[in-house]
Structure formats: C-alpha cells, structure tokens
N, CA, C and O atoms as CSV, one atom per row, in Angstrom:
chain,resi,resn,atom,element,x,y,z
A,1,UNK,N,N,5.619,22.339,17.188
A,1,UNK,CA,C,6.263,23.559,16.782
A,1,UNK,C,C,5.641,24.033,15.480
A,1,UNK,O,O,4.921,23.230,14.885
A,2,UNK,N,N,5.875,25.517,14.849
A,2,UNK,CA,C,5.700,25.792,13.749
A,2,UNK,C,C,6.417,25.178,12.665
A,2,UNK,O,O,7.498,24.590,12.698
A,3,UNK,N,N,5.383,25.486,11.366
A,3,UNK,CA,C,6.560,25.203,10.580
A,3,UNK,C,C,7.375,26.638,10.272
A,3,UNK,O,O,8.205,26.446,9.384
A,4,UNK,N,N,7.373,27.386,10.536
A,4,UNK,CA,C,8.139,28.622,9.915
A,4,UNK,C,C,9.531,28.487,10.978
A,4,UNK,O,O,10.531,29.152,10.707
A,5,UNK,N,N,9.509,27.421,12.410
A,5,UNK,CA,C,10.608,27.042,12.842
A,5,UNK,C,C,11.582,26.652,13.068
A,5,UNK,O,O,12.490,26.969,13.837
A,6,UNK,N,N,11.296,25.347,11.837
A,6,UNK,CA,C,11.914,24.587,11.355
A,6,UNK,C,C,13.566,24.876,10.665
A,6,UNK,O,O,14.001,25.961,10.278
A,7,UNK,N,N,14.339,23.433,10.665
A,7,UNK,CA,C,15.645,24.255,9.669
A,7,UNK,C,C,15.341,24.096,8.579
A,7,UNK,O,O,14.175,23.709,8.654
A,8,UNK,N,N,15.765,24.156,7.031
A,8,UNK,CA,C,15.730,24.305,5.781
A,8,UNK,C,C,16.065,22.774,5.680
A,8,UNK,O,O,16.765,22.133,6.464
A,9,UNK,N,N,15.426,22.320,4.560
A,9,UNK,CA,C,15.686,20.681,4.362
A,9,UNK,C,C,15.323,19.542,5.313
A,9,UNK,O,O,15.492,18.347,5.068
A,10,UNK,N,N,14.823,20.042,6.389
A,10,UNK,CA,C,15.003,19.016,8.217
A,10,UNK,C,C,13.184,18.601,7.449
A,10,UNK,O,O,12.429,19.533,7.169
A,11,UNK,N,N,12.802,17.252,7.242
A,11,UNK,CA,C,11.781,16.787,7.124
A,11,UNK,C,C,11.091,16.787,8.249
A,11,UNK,O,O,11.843,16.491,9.177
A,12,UNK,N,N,9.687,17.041,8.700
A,12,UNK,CA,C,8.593,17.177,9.346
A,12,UNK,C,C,7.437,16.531,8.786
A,12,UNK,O,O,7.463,16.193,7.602
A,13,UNK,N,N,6.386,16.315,9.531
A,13,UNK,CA,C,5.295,15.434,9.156
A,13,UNK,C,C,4.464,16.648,9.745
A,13,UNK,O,O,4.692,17.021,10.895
A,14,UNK,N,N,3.610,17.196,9.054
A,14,UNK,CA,C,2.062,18.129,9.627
A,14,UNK,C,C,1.260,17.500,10.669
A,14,UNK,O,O,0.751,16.489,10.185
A,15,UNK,N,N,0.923,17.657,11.893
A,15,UNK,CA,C,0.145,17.685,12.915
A,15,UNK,C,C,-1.186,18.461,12.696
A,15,UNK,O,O,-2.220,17.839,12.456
A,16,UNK,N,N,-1.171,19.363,12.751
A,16,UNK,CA,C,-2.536,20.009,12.689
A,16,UNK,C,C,-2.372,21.346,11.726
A,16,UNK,O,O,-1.281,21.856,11.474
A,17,UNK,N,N,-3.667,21.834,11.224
A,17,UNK,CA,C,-3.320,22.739,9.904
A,17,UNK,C,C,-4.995,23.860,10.720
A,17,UNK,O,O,-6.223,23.858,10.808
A,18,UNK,N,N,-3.912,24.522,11.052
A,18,UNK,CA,C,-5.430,25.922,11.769
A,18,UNK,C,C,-5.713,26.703,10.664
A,18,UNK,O,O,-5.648,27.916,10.859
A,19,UNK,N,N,-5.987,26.356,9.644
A,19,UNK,CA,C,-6.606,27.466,8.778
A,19,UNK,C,C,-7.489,28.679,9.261
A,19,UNK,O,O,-8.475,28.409,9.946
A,20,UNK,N,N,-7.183,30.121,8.929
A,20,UNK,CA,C,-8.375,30.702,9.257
A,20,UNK,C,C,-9.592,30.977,8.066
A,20,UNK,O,O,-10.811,31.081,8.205
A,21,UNK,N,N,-8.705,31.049,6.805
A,21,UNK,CA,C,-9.526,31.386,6.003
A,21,UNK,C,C,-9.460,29.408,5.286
A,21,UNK,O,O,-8.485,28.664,5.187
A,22,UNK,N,N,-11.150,29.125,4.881
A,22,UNK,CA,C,-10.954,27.782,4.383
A,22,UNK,C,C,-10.882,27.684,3.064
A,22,UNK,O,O,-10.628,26.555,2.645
A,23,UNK,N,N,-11.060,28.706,2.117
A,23,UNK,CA,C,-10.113,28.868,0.562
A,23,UNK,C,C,-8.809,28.354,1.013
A,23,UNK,O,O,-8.477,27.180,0.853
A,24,UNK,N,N,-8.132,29.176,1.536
A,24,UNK,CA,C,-6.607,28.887,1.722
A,24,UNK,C,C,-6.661,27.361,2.090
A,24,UNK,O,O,-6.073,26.668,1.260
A,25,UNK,N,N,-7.247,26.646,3.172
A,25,UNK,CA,C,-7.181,25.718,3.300
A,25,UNK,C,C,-7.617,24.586,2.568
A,25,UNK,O,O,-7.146,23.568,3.076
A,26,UNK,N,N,-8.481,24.298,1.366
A,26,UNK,CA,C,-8.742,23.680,0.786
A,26,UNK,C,C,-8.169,23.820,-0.266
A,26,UNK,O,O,-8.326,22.865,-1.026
A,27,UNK,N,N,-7.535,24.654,-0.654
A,27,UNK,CA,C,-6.152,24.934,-2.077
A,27,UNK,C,C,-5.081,24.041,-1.409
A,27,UNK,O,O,-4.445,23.202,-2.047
A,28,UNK,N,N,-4.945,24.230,-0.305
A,28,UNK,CA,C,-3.829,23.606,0.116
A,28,UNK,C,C,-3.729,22.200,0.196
A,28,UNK,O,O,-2.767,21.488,-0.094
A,29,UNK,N,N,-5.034,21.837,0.700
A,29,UNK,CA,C,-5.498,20.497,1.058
A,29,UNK,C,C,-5.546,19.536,-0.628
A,29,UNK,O,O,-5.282,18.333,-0.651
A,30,UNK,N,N,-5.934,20.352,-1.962
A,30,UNK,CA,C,-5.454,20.123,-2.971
A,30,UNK,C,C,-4.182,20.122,-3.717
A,30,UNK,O,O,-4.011,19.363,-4.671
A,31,UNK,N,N,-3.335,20.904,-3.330
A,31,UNK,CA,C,-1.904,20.829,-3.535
A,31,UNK,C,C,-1.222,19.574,-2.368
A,31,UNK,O,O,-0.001,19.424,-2.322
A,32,UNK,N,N,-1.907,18.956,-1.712
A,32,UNK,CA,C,-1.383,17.148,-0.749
A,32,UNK,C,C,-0.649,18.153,0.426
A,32,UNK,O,O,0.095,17.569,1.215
A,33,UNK,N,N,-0.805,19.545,0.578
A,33,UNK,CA,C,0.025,19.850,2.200
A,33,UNK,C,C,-1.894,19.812,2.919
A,33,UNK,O,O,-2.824,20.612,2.822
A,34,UNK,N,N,-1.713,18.201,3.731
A,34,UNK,CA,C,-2.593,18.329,4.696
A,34,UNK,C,C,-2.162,17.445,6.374
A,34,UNK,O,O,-1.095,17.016,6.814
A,35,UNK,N,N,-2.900,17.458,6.666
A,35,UNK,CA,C,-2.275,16.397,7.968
A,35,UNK,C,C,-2.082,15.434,7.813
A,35,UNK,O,O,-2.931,14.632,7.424
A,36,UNK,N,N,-0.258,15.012,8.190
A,36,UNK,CA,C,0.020,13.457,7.838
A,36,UNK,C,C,0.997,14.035,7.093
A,36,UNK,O,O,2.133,13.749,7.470
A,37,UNK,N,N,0.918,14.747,6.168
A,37,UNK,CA,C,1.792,14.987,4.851
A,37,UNK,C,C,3.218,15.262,5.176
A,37,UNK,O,O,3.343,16.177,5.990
A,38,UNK,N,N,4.542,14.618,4.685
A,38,UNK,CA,C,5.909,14.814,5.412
A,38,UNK,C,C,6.285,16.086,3.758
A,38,UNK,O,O,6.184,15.929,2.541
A,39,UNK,N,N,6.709,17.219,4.631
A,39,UNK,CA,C,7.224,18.448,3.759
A,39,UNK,C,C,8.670,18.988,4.696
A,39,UNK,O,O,8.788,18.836,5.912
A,40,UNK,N,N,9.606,19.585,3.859
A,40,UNK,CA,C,10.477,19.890,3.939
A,40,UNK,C,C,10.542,21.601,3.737
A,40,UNK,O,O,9.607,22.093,3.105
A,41,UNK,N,N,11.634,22.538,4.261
A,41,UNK,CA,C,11.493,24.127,4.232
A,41,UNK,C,C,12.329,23.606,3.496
A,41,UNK,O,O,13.040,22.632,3.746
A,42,UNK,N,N,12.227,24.923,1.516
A,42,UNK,CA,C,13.061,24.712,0.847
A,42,UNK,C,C,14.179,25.917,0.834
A,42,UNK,O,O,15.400,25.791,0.739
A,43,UNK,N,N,13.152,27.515,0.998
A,43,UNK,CA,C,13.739,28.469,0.890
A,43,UNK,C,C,12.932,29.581,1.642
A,43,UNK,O,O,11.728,29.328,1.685
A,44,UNK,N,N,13.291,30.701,2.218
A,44,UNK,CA,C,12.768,31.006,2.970
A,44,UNK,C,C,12.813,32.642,2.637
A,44,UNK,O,O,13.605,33.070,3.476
A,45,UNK,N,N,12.485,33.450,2.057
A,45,UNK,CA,C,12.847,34.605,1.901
A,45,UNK,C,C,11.980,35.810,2.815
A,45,UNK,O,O,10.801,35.913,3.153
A,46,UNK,N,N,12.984,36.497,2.984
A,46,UNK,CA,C,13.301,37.672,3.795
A,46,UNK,C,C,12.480,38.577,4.092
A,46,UNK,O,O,11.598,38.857,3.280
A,47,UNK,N,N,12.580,39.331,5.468
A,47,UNK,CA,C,11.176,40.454,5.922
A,47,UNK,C,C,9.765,40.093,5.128
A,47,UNK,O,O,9.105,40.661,4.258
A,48,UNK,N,N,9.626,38.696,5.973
A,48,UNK,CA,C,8.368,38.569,6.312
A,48,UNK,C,C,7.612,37.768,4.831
A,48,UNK,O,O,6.395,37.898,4.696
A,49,UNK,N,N,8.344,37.026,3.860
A,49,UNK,CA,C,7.734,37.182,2.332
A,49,UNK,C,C,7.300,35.398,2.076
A,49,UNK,O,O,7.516,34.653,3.032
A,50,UNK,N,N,6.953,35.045,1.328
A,50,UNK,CA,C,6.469,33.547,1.292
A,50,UNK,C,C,7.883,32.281,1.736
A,50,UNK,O,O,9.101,32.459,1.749
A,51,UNK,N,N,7.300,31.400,1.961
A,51,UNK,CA,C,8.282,30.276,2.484
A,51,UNK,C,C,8.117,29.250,1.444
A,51,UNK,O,O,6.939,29.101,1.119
A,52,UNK,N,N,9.153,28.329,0.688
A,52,UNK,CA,C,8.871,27.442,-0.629
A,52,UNK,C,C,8.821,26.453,0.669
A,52,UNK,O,O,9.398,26.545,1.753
A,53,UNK,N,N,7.803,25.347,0.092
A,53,UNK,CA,C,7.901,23.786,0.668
A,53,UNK,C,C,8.083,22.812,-0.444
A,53,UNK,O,O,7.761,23.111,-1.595
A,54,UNK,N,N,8.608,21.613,-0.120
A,54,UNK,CA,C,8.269,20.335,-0.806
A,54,UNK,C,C,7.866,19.462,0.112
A,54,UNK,O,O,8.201,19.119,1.246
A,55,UNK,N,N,6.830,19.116,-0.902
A,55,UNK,CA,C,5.690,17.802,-0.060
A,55,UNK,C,C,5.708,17.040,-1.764
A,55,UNK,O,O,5.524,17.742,-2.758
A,56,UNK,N,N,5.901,15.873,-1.834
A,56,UNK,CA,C,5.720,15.007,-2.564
A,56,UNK,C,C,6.252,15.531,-4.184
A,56,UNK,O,O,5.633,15.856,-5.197
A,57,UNK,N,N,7.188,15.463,-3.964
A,57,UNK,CA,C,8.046,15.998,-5.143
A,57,UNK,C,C,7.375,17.082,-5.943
A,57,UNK,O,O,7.738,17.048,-7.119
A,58,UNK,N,N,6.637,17.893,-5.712
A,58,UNK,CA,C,6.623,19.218,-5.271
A,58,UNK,C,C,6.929,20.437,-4.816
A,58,UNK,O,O,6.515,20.350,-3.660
A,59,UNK,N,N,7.354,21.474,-4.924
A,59,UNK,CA,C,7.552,22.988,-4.721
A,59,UNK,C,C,6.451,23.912,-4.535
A,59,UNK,O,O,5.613,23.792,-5.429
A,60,UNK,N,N,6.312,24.354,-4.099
A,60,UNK,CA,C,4.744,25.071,-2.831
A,60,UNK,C,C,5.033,25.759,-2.495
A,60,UNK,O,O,5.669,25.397,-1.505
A,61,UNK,N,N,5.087,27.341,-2.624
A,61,UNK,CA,C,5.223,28.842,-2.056
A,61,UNK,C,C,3.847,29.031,-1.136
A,61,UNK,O,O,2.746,28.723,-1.593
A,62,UNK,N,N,3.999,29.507,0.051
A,62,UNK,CA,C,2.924,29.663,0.811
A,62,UNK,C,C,3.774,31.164,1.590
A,62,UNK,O,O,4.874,31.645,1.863
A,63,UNK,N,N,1.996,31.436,1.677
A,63,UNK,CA,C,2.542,33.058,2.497
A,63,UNK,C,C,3.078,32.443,4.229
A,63,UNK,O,O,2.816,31.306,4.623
A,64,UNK,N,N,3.863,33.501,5.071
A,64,UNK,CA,C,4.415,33.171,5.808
A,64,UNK,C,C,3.291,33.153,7.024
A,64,UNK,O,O,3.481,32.375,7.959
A,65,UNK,N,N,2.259,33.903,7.017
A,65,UNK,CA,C,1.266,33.710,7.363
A,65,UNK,C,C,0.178,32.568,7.977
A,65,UNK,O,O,-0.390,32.423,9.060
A,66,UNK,N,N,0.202,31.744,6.525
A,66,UNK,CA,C,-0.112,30.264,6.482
A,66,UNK,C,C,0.647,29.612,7.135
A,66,UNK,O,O,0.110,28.794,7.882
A,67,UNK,N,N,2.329,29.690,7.141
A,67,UNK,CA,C,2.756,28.919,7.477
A,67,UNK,C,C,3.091,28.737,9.237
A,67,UNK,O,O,3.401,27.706,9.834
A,68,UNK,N,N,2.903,30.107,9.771
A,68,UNK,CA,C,2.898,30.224,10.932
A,68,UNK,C,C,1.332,29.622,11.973
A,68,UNK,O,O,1.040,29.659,13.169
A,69,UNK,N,N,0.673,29.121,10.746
A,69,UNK,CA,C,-0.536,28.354,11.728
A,69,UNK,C,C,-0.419,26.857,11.719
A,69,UNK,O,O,-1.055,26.167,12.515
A,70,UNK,N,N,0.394,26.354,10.820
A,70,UNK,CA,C,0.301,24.745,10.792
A,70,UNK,C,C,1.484,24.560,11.500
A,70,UNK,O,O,2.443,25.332,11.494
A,71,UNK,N,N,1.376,23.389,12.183
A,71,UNK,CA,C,1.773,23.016,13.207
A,71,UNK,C,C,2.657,21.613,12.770
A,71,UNK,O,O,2.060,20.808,12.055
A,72,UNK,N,N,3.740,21.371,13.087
A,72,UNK,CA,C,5.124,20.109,12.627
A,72,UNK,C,C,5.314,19.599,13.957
A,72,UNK,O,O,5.189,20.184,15.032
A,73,UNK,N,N,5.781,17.880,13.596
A,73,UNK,CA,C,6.283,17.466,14.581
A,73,UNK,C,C,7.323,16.861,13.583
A,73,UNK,O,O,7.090,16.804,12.375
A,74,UNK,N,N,8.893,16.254,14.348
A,74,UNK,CA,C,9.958,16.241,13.487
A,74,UNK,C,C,9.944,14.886,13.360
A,74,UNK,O,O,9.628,14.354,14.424
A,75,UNK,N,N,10.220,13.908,12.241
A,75,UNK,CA,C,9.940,12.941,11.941
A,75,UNK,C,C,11.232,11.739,12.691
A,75,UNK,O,O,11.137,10.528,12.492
C-alpha cells in the first residue's frame, strides 16, 4: 500500500521508495527514510499539502507527492 494510506501513528516499515526525481531521493535517503526504515504518519494536512513522518526520532515533512510513490507494508 501507500504511505499516504496509512492511519496516523499505525507504524509501517518502507518496501520500496520509486523516486522520480533522485535529488528528492537521496535527501531522503539522508534524512534515514529509506527501505527497511519503520516510520509512522504524524500529521497530515489538507487539499493536497505535505504529510509530517517520524522515522527514528525524527519529524520529516515530505510533499504528498513523494509520499504517494513509496510504498508500506504494516509491521
């Protein structure tokens, strides 16, 4: 499933990360959201706008964009 599917707080482990652009993906891959990595939805704001994560006691705003290409399985 996506992660933009997920419930708020419900821990997931990353499966696969489809980057299209690989800036985005290697910022990310430096901030520890890569495959393997268990992250949580913290907050999710409205018509269409970034999604907060925590991955490793961490807080991570990602566009909703991004988040609709990486891929969760539920832990």
């Amino acid at each position: 499933m996506k992660l933009t599917e997920i419930e708020l707080s419900l821990p997931v482990r990353i499966v696969d990360m489809a980057c299209n652009n690989q800036l985005v993906c290697r910022r990310l891959n430096d901030l520890g959201i890569m495959e393997g990595t268990l992250v949580s939805i913290k907050k999710r704001l409205p018509f269409g706008g970034p999604i907060t994560l925590e991955a490793g006691n961490q807080w991570i705003s990602i566009r909703r964009c991004e988040a609709l290409q990486i891929l969760v399985e539920a832990v």
